[in-house]
N, C-alpha and C positions, 0 to 999 in steps of 0.2 A: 554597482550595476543594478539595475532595474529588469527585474525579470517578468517577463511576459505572461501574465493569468493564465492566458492559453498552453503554454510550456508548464508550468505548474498543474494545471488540468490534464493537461498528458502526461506528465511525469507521475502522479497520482495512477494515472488508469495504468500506465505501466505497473508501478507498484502491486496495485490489484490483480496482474494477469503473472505475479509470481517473478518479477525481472527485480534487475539491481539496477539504478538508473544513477549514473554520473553525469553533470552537471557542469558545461566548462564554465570555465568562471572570466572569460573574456569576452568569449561570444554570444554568450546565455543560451546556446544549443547545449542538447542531451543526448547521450549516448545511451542506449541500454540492452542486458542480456540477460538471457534467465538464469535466476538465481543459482540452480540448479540444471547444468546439460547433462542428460544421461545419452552416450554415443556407443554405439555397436562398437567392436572391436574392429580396428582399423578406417572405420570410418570418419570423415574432415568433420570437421568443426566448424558448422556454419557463422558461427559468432566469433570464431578467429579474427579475423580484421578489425573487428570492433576491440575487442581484448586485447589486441595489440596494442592500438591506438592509445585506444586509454591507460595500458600500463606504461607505455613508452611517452606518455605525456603526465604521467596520475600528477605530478603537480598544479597541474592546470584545470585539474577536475574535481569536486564534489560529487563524492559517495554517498547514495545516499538506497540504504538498502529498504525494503517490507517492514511495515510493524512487525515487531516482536510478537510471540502470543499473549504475554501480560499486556502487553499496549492494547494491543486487538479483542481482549477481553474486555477492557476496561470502555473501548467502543461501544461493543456490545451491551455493557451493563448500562453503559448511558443513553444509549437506544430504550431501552427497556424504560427505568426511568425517567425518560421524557414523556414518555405514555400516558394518556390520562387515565385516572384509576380506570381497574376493570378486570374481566374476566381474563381477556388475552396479555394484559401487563402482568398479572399474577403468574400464568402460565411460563413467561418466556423469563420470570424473572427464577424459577424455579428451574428449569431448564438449567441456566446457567450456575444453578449450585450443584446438578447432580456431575458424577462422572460424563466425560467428553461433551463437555458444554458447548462446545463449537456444532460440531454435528447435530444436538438436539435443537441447537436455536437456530442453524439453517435451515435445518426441516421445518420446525415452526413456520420460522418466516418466508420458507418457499410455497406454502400453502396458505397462507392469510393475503389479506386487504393491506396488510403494510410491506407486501414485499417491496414496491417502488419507493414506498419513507424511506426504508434503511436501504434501500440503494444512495438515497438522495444524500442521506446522514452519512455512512460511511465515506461516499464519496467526499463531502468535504470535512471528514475527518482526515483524510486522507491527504486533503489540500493543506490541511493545516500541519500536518506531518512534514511535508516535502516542506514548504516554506519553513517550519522549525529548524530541520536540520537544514537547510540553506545558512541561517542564521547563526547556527550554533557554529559552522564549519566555515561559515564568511571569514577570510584574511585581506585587508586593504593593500 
């Protein structure tokens, strides 16, 4: 099957907003829920339905979870690295050797001229992610 750029572009942005996105593998529609639901005590489960679906069918669906943090570090350090030499490439590349290198290199990059790059780069790091594990989890 031939999966739709646009479905991979949205499976990506799901990824980034913290979801797990499953993947049917007939229809090339996607299902997805956050990674993590935290629900008040007795409160429904708005992603019930979905969660069903998809457990009462998981044969028919690819899972395909968030980069790991080594994955998404390794993002990052090739953001940095792509940078042409410079004062802010030095910086974010130090960043991500000290303690909580995630937090120092968002700050970074939410205050600089390249926060729209590493939107742009993540995002299709991201793209590249979802199609990977499509591949690696394809069954003909």
């Amino acid at each position: 099957m031939n999966i739709k750029e646009a479905t991979i572009k949205d499976m990506a942005d799901s990824l980034l907003m913290g979801n797990t996105c499953f993947l049917h593998t007939l229809t090339g529609d996607f299902e997805h829920y956050p990674t993590e639901i935290d629900l008040m005590y007795g409160e429904d489960n708005p992603w019930q339905d979905i969660i069903d679906k998809v457990e009462n069918n998981w044969h028919d669906y690819i899972r395909i979870d968030p980069m790991n943090s080594h994955r998404a570090f390794t993002v990052m350090a090739s953001f940095a690295e792509q940078l042409e030499e410079g004062r802010f490439r030095e910086i974010l590349i130090n960043a991500l050797n000290r303690p909580k290198p995630f937090r120092h290199f968002n700050h970074l990059i939410h205050q600089s001229d390249y926060r729209q790059a590493w939107f742009n780069f993540r995002q299709e790091k991201n793209e590249e992610w979802v199609k990977e594990k499509i591949s690696d989890n394809w069954i003909e």
